[in-house]
C-alpha positions in Angstrom: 5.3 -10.4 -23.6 6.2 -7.1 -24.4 4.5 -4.7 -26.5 2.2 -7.2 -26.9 -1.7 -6.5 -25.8 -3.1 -9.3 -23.4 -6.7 -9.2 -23.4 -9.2 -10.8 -21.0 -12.6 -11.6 -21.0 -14.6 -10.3 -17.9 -18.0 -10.1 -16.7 -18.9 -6.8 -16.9 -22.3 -4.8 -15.1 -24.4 -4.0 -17.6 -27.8 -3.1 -16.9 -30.5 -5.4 -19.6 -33.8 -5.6 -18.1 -33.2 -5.5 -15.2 -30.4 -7.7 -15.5 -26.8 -7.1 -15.1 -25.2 -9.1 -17.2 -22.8 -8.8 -20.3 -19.0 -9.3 -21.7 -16.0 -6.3 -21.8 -12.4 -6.4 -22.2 -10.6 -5.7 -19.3 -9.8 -2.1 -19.7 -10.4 1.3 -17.6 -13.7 1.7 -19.9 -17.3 2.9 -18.2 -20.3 0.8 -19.2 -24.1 2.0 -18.6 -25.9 1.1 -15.8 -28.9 2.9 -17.0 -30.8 3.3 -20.6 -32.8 6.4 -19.8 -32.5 8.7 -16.6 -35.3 11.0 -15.4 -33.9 14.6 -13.3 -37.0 14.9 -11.1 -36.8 17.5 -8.5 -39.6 18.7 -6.0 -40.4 22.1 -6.8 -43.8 22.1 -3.9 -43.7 25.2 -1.3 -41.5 23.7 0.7 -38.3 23.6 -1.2 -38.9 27.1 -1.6 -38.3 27.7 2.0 -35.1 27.7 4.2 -33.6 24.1 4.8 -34.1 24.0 9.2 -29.8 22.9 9.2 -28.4 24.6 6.3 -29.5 27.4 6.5 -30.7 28.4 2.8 -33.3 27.6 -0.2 -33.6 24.2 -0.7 -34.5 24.3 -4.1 -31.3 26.5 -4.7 -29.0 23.9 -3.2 -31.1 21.3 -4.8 -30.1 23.5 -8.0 -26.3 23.5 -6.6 -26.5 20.0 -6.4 -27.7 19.1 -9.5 -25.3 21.0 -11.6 -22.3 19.5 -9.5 -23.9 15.9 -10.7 -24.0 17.1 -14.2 -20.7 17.6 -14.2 -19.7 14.2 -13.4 -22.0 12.2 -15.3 -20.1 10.5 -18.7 -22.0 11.0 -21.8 -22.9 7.2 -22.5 -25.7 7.3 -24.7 -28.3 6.9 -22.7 -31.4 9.5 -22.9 -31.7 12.1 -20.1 -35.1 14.4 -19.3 -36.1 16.8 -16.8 -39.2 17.5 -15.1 -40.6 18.8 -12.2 -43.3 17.4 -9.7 -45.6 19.5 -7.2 -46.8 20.5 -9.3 -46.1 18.6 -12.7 -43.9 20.6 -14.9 -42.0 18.9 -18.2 -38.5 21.2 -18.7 -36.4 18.7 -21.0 -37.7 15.9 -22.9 -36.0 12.6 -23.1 -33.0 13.4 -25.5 -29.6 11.9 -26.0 -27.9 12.8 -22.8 -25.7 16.1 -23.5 -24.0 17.7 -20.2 -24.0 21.3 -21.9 -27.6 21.3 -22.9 -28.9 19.1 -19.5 -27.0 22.1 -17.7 -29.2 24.6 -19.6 -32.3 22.8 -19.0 -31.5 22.7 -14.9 -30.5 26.2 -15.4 -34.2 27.0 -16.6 -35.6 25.6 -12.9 -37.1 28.9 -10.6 -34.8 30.0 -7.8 -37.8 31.7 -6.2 -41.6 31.1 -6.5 -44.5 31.9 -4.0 -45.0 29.9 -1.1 -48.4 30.9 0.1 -50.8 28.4 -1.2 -48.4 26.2 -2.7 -48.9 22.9 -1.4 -46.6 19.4 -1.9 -48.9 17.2 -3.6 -45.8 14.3 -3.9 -48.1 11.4 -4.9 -49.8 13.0 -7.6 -46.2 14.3 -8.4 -44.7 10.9 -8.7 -47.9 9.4 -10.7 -47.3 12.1 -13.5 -43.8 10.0 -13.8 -45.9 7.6 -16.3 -46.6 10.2 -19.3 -42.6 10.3 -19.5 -42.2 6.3 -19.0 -45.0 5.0 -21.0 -42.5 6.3 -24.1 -39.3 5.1 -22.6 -38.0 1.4 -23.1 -35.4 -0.6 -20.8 -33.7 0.2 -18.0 -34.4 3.8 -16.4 -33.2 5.6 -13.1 -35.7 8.3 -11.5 -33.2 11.2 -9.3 -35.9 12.6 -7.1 -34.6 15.5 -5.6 -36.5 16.8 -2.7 -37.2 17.2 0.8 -39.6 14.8 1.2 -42.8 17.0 2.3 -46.4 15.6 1.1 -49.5 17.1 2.2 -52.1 16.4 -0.5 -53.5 13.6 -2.4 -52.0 9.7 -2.2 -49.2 8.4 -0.2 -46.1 9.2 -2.3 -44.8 5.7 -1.4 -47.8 3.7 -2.8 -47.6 5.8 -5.9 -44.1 5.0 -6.2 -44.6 1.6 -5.5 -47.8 1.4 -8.5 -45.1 3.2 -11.2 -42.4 0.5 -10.1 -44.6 -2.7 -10.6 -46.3 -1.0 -13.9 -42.8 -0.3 -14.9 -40.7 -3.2 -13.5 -37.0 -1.8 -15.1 -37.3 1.6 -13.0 -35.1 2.1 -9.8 -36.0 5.3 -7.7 -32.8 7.0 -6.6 -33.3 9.8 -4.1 -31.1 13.1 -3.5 -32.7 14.0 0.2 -33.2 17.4 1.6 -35.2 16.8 4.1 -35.1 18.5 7.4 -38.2 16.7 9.4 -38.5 13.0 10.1 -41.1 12.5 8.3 -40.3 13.6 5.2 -36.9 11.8 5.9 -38.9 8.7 6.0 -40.7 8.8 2.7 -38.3 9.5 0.9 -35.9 6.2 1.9 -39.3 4.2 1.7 -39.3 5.0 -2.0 -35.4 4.7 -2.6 -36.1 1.4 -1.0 -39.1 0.2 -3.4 -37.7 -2.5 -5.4 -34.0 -2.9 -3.6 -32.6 -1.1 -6.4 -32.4 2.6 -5.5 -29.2 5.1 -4.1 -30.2 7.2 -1.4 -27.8 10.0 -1.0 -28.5 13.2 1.9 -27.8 15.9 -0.5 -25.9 18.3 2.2 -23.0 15.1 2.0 -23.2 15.5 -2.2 -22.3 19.1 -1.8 -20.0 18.9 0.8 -18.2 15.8 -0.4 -17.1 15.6 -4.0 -16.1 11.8 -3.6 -19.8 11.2 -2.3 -20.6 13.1 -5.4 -18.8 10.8 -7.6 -20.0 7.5 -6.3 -23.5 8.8 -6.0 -22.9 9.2 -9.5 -21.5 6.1 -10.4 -23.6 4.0 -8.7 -26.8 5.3 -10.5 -25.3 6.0 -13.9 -22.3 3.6 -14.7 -19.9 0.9 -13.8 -16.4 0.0 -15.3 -15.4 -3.3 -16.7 -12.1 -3.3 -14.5 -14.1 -3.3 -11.8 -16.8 -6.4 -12.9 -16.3 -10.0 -11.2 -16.0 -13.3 -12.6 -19.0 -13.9 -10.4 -21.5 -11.6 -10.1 -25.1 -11.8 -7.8 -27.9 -9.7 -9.6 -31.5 -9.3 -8.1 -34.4 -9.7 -10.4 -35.4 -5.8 -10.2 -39.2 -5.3 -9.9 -39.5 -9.1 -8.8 -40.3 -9.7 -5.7 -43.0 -12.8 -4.8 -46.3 -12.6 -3.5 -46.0 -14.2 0.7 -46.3 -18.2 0.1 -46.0 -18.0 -3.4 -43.4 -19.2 -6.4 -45.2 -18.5 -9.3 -44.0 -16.4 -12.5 -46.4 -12.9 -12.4 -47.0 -11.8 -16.5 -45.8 -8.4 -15.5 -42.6 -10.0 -14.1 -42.2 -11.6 -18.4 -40.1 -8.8 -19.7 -37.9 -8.9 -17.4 -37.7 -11.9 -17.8 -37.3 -12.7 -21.1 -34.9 -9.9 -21.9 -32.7 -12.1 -19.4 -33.4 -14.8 -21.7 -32.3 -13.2 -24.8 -29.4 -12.1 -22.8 -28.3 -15.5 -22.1 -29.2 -16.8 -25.1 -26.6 -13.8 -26.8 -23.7 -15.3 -24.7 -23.6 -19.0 -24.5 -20.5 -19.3 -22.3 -22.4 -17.8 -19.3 -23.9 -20.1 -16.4 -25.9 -19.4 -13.9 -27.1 -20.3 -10.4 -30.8 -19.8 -9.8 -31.3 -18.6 -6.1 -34.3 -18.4 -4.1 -35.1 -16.5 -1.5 -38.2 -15.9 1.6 -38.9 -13.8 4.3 -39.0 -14.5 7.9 -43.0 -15.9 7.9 -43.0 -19.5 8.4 -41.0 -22.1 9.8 -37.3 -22.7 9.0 -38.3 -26.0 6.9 -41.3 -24.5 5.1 -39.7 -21.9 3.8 -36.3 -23.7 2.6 -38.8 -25.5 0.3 -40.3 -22.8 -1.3 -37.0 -20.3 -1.6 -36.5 -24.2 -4.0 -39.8 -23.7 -5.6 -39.4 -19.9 -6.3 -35.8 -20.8 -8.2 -37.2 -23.2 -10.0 -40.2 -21.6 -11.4 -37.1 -19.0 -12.7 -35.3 -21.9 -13.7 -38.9 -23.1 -15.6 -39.6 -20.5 -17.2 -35.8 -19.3 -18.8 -35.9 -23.4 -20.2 -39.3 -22.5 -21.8 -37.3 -19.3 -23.4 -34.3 -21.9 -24.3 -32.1 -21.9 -22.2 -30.2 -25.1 -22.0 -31.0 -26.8 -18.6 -26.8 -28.0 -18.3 -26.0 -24.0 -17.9 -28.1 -23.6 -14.8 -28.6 -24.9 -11.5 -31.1 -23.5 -8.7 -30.8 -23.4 -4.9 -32.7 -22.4 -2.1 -31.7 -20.0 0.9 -35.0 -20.0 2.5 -34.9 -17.1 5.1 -31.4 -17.1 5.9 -30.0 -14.1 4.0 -32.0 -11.4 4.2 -31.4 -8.0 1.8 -34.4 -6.2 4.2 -35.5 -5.9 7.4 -38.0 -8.8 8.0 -39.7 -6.7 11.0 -41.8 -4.1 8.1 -44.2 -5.6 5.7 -42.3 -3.4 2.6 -38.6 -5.4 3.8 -40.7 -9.1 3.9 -41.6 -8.1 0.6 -37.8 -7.7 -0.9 -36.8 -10.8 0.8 -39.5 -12.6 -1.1 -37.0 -12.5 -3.9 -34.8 -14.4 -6.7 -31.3 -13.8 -7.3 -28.7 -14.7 -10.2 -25.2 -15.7 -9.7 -23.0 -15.6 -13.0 -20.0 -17.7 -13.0 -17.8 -18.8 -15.4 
């Protein structure tokens, strides 16, 4: 009818625990991904040196970089800080995301430092992440900028790995300028840690605004326009032990802030799916994707959930997210995903 607003109700992605859940109208408008956001880039000896392709200072086009992804990043309310690793350095504490005053904090970053005796301690680096966490609450992205190097202290993947399961609602996203293999490596191991990360190579962010922009978005925001009547979500941070289906406590607040997310909208329903990795027969491990959906199932009908606006199923090995062949892909597999319909 005309002149007459039509309004429909759409599932919209909207990050809750590691959740994406929620309800919009359907209208151009960008929702949250993300409550908090850490900037984290790599300021070791190495990004002080010339990138091997490009053919200048990585930390300047890590700087170059950065400011381009200020620029597009929509002031949604969520907080925004910036520090540095290698060696731990706080420039901006977590504050109400602002792009005039994040630009002056990334501004503040040293174009040139010393190289001799600086080394890239990254796993030390990425353990400091838990002073800024352990005051944060819900949903937060960590933008690692850097090119990868570690040579001193801890495997940078295992300390990533220890921050994800002590903080469950963290994704690591990664802005790579690496120019050796190895470095390459680590850093899509940790974009990888929890199946929830971007991985972007940051000479395609500066060369390719429309990368740019769904680097962007797919880190910071989504629009309701764009959200499905059905949506599949992955329990972030939730990932079973091999041959097992039972709840972890750590796995709890992720859990139960799916709960009260649930319980918030009553028209939602749900289809519990469970998921295994390759170990084990075909039959085996149909029946425990079951059990794994059901102890999700279990434990949201302890929380309240009606039992009529759920139903579980089991996939065993047969869809895969990760590549069964490494022990870190098994691990994703071992997983429980949410379907929302209406």
């Amino acid at each position: 009818m005309e002149g007459r607003k039509r309004w429909i109700v759409v599932l919209a992605v909207i990050l809750v625990g590691g959740f994406l859940f929620g309800l919009a109208q359907a209208q151009t408008k960008l929702v949250p991904k993300i409550d908090n956001f850490i900037l984290f880039p790599d300021q070791s000896g190495s990004m002080y040196m010339t990138h091997a392709k490009l053919g200048k200072v990585k930390m300047a086009l890590a700087k170059e970089v950065m400011f381009k992804m200020n620029d597009e990043i929509p002031e949604l309310g969520y907080k925004g800080a910036l520090d540095l690793f290698a060696p731990w350095q706080k420039i901006a504490d977590p504050a109400v995301y602002k792009r005039s005053s994040f630009g002056e904090a990334i501004a503040k970053i040293k174009n040139d430092q010393d190289i001799f005796g600086r080394l890239t301690p990254m796993g030390p680096g990425i353990s400091s992440l838990d002073t800024v966490l352990s005051g944060l609450s819900g949903k937060t992205g960590v933008i690692i900028v850097s090119d990868g190097g570690a040579n001193q202290g801890p495997d940078p993947v295992v300390a990533a790995q220890a921050i994800k399961t002590k903080y469950p609602q963290v994704c690591f996203h990664v802005i790579s300028f690496a120019d050796e293999p190895k470095g390459a490596e680590i850093l899509k191991k940790i974009s990888a840690i929890g199946g929830c990360g971007v991985h972007a190579e940051g000479a395609k962010l500066l060369a390719d605004q429309a990368a740019l922009k769904q680097f962007v978005k797919d880190v910071f925001y989504t629009t309701a326009t764009e959200a499905k009547k059905e949506d599949v979500i992955i329990l972030r941070g939730i990932n079973f032990d091999l041959d097992k289906a039972d709840i972890k406590p750590e796995w709890k607040p992720v859990l139960d802030e799916g709960a009260a997310v649930l319980s918030k909208n009553p028209q939602i329903k749900i289809i519990i799916e469970g998921h295994t990795c390759a170990l084990g027969t075909d039959a085996y491990n149909q029946k425990l994707s079951e059990r794994r959906a059901k102890s999700v199932f279990d434990y949201f009908v302890s929380k309240g959930i009606s039992a009529s606006r759920m139903k579980t199923v089991g996939y065993g090995e047969s869809k895969p997210k990760a590549d069964n062949t490494t022990e870190e892909g098994r691990r994703m597999n071992r997983r429980v995903e949410i379907k929302v319909v209406q």
